[in-house]
VOFI-747534 format. One record per residue: residue number from 1; z, x, y of N, C-alpha, C, O, CB in turn. Coordinates in steps of 0.02 Angstrom, whole numbers, padded with zeros to 5 digits, m for minus. Glycine has a CB too. Layout:
// residues N
{NUM,{Z,X,Y},{Z,X,Y},{Z,X,Y},{Z,X,Y},{Z,X,Y}}
...
***
This chain:
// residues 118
{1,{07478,07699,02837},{07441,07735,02785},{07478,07725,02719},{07539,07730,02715},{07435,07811,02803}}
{2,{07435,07711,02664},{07483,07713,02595},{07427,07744,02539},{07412,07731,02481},{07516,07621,02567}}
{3,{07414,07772,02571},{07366,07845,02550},{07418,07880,02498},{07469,07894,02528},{07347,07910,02629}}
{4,{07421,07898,02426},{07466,07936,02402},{07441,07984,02351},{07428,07965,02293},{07516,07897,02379}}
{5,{07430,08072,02377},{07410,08114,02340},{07504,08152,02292},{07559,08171,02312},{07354,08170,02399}}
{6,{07469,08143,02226},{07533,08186,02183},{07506,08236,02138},{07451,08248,02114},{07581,08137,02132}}
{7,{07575,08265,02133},{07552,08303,02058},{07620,08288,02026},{07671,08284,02060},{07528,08401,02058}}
{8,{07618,08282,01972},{07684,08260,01916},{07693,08315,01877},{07648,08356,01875},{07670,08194,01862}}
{9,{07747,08325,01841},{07766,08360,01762},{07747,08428,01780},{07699,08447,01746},{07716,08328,01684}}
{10,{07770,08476,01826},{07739,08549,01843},{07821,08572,01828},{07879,08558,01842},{07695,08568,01940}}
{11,{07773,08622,01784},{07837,08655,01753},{07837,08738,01798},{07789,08775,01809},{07826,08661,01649}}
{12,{07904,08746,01815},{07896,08829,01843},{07944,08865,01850},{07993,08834,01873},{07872,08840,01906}}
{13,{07953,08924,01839},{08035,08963,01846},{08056,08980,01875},{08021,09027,01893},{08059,09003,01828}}
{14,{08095,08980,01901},{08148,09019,01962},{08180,09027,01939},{08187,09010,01880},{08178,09000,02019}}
{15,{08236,09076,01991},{08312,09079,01983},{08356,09029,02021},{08364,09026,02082},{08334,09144,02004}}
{16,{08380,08994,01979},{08421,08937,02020},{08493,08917,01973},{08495,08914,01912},{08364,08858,02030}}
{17,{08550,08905,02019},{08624,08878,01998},{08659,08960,02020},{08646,09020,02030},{08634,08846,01892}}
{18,{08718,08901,02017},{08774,08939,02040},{08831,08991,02003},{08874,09024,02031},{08805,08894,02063}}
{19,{08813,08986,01922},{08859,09011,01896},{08830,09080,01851},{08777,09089,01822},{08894,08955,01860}}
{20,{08881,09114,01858},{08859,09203,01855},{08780,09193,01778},{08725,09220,01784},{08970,09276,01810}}
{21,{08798,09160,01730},{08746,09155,01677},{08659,09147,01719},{08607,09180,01714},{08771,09077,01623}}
{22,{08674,09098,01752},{08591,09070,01782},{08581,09116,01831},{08528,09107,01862},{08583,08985,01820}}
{23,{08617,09167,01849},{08568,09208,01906},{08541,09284,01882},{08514,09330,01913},{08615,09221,01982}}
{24,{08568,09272,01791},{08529,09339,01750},{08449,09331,01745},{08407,09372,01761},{08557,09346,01663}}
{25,{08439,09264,01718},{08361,09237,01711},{08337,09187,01755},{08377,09148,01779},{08348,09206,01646}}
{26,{08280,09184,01767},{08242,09119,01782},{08256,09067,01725},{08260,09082,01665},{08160,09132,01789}}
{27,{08262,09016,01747},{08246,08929,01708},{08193,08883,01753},{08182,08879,01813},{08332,08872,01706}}
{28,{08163,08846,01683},{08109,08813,01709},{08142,08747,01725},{08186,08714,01696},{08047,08809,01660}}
{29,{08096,08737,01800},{08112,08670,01825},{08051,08620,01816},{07998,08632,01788},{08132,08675,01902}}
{30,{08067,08570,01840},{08001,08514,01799},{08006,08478,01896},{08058,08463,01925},{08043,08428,01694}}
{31,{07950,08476,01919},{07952,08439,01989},{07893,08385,01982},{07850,08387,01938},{07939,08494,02058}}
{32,{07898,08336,02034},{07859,08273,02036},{07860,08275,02112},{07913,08273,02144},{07893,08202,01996}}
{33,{07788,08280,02144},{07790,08272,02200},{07729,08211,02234},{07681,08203,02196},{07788,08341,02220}}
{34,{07727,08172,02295},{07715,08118,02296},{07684,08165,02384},{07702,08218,02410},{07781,08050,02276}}
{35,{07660,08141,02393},{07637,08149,02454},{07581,08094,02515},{07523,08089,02494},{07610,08206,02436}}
{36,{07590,08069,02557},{07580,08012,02596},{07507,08049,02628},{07511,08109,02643},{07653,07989,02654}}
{37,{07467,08028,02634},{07395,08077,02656},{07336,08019,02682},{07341,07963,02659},{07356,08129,02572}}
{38,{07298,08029,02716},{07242,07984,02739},{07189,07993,02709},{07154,08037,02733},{07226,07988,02802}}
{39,{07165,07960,02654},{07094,07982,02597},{07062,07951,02629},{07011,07987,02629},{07083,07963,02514}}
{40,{07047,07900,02665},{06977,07890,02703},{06940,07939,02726},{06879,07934,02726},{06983,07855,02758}}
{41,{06967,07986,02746},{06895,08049,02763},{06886,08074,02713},{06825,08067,02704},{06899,08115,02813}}
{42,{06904,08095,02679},{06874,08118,02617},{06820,08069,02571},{06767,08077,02541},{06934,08134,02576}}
{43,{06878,08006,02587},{06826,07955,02523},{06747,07943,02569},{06692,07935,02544},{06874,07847,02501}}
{44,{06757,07944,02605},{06677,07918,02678},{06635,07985,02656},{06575,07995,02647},{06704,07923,02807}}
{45,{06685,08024,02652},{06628,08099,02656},{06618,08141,02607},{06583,08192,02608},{06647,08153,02702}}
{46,{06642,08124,02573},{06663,08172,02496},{06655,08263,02497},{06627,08303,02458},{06597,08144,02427}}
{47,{06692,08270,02555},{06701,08356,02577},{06779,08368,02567},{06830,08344,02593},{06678,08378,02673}}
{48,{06768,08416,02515},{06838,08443,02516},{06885,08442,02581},{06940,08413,02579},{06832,08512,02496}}
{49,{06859,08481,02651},{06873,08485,02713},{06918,08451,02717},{06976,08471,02720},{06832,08473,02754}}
{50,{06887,08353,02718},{06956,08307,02751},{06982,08272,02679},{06979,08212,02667},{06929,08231,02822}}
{51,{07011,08324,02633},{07042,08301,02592},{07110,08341,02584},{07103,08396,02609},{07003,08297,02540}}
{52,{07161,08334,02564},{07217,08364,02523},{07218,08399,02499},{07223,08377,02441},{07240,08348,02490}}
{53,{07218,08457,02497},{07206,08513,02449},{07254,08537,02404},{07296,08581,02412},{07189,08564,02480}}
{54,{07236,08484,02332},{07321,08514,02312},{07325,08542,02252},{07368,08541,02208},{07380,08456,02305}}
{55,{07267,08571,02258},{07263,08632,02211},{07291,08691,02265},{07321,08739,02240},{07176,08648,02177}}
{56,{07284,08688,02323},{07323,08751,02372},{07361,08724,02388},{07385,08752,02438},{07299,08787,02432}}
{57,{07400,08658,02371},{07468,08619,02369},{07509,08654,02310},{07568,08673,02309},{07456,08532,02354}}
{58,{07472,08657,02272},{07505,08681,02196},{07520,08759,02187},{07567,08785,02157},{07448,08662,02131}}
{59,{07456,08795,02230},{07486,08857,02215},{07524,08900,02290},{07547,08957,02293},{07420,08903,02178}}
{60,{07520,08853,02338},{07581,08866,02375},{07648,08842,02343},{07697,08878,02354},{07573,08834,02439}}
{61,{07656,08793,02310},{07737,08767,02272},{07730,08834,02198},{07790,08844,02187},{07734,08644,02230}}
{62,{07709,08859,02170},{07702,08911,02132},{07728,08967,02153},{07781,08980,02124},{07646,08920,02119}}
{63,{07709,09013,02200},{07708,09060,02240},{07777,09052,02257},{07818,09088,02230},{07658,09058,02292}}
{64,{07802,08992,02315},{07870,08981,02337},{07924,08979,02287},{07978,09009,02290},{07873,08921,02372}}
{65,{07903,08943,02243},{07955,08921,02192},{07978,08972,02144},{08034,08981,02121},{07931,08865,02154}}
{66,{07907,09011,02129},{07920,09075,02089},{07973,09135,02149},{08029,09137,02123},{07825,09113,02063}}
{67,{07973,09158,02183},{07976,09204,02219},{08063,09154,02243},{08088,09197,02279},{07897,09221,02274}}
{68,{08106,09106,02244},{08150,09075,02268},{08218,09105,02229},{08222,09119,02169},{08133,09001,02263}}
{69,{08274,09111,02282},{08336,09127,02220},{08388,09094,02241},{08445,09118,02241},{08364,09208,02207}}
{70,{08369,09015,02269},{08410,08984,02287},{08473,08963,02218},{08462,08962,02157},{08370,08931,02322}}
{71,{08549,08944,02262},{08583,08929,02220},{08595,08843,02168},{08608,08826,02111},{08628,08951,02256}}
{72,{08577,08808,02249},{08590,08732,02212},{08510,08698,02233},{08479,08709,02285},{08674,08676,02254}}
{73,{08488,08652,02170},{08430,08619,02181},{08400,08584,02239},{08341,08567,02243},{08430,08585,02144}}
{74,{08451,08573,02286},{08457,08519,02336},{08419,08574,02380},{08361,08561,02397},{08541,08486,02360}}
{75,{08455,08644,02404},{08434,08670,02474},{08359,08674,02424},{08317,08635,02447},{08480,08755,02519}}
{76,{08330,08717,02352},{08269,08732,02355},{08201,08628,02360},{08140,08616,02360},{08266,08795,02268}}
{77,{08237,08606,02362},{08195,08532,02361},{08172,08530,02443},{08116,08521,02468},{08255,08451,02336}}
{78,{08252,08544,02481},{08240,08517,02563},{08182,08565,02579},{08136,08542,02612},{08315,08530,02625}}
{79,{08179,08653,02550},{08147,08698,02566},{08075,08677,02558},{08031,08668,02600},{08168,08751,02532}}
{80,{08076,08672,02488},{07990,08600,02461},{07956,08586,02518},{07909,08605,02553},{08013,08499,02429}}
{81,{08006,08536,02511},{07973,08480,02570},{07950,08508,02619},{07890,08513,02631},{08018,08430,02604}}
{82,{08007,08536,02660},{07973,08571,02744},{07940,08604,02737},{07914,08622,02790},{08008,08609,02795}}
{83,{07903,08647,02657},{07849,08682,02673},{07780,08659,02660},{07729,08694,02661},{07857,08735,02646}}
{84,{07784,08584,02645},{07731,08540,02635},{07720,08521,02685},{07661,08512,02698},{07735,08491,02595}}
{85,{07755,08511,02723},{07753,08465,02800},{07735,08516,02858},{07710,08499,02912},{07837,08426,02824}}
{86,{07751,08582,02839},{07719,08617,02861},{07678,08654,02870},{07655,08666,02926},{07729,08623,02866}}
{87,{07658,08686,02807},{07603,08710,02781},{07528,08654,02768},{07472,08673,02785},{07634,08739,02716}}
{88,{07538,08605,02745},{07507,08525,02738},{07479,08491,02793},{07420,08473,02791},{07559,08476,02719}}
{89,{07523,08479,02853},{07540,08432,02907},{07528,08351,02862},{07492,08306,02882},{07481,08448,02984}}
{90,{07562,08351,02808},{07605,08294,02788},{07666,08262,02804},{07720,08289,02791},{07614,08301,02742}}
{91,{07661,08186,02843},{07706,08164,02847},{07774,08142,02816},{07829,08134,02843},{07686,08143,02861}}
{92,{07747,08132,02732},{07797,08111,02708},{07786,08125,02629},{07734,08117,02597},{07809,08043,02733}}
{93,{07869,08156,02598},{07853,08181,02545},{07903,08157,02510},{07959,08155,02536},{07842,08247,02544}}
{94,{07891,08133,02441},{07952,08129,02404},{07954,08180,02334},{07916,08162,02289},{07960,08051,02384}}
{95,{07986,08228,02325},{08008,08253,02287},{08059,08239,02220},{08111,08210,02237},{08019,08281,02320}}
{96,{08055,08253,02160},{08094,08244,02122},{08091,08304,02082},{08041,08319,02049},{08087,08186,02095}}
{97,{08172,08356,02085},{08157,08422,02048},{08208,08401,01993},{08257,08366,02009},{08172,08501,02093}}
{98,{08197,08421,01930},{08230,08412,01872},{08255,08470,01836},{08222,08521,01827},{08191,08378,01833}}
{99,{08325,08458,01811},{08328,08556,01804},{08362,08524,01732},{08423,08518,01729},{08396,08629,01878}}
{100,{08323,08507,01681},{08329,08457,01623},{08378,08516,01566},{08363,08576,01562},{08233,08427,01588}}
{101,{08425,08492,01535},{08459,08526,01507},{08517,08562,01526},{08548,08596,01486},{08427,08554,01490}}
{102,{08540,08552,01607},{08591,08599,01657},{08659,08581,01621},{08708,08617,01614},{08592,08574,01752}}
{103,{08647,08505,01596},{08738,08462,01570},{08726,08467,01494},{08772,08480,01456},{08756,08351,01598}}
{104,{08675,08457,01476},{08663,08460,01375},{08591,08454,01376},{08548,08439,01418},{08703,08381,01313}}
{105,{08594,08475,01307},{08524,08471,01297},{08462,08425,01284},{08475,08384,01240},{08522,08496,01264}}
{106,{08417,08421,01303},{08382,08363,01337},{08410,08309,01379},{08392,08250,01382},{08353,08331,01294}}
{107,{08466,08344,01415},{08470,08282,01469},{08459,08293,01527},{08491,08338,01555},{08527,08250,01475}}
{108,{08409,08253,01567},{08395,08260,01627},{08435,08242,01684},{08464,08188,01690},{08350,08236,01631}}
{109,{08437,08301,01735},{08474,08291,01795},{08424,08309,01841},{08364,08320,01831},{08541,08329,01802}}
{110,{08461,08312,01897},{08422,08329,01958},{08421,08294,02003},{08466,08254,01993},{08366,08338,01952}}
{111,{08387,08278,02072},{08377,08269,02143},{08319,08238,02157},{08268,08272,02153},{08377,08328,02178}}
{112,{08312,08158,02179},{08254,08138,02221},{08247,08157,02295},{08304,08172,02313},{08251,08070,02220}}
{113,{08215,08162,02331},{08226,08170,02410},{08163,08159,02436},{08111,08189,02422},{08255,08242,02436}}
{114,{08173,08106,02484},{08103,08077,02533},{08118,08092,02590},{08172,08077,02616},{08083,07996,02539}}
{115,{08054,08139,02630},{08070,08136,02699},{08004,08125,02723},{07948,08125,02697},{08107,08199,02729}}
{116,{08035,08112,02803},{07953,08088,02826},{07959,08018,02842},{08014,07991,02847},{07890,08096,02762}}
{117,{07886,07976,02855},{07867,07930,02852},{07811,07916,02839},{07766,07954,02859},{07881,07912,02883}}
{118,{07796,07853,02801},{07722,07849,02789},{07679,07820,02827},{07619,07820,02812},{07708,07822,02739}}
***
């Protein structure tokens, strides 16, 4: 399958990092997510049903992400994922969370992570 549903550039806040300043406020993270999916039923049938739903992709990662008080980006990414794969029954996801500004300003850092297979 090389079926690939995404959503890019989703901006959202949590509480995330380790040092006493970042666990007063939320900071916005910027995520890119990629997801491996079978569009042939959907494209044959054009029913939401056998499609991706990632508008309830989006506001399950909303919901999670808002409500998270993880410390380092890595465990809330692995968390991502397994709840795509599980909530979804997607095989394979690649994630990229960006926590832009953590080292200076406008500079991007952050974490890719693929799991799964396609």
């Amino acid at each position: 399958m090389t079926d690939i549903i995404f959503l890019r550039d989703l901006h959202i806040e949590t509480l995330i990092g380790v040092f006493d300043w970042e666990r007063e406020a939320k900071q916005t993270l910027i995520f890119d997510l990629e997801m491996a999916f079978d569009c042939q039923p959907a494209a044959e049938s054009d029913e939401i049903s056998n499609a991706l739903n990632y508008k309830a992709v989006f506001d399950s990662l909303v919901e999670f992400i808002g409500q998270s008080e993880f410390f380092l980006i890595e465990k809330l990414a692995n968390e991502i994922i397994r709840l795509i794969q599980d909530e979804f029954g997607v095989s394979w996801v690649k994630l990229t969370v960006n926590k832009k500004g953590a080292v200076g300003p406008d500079i991007n850092v952050g974490v890719i992570m693929e799991r799964g297979s396609r």
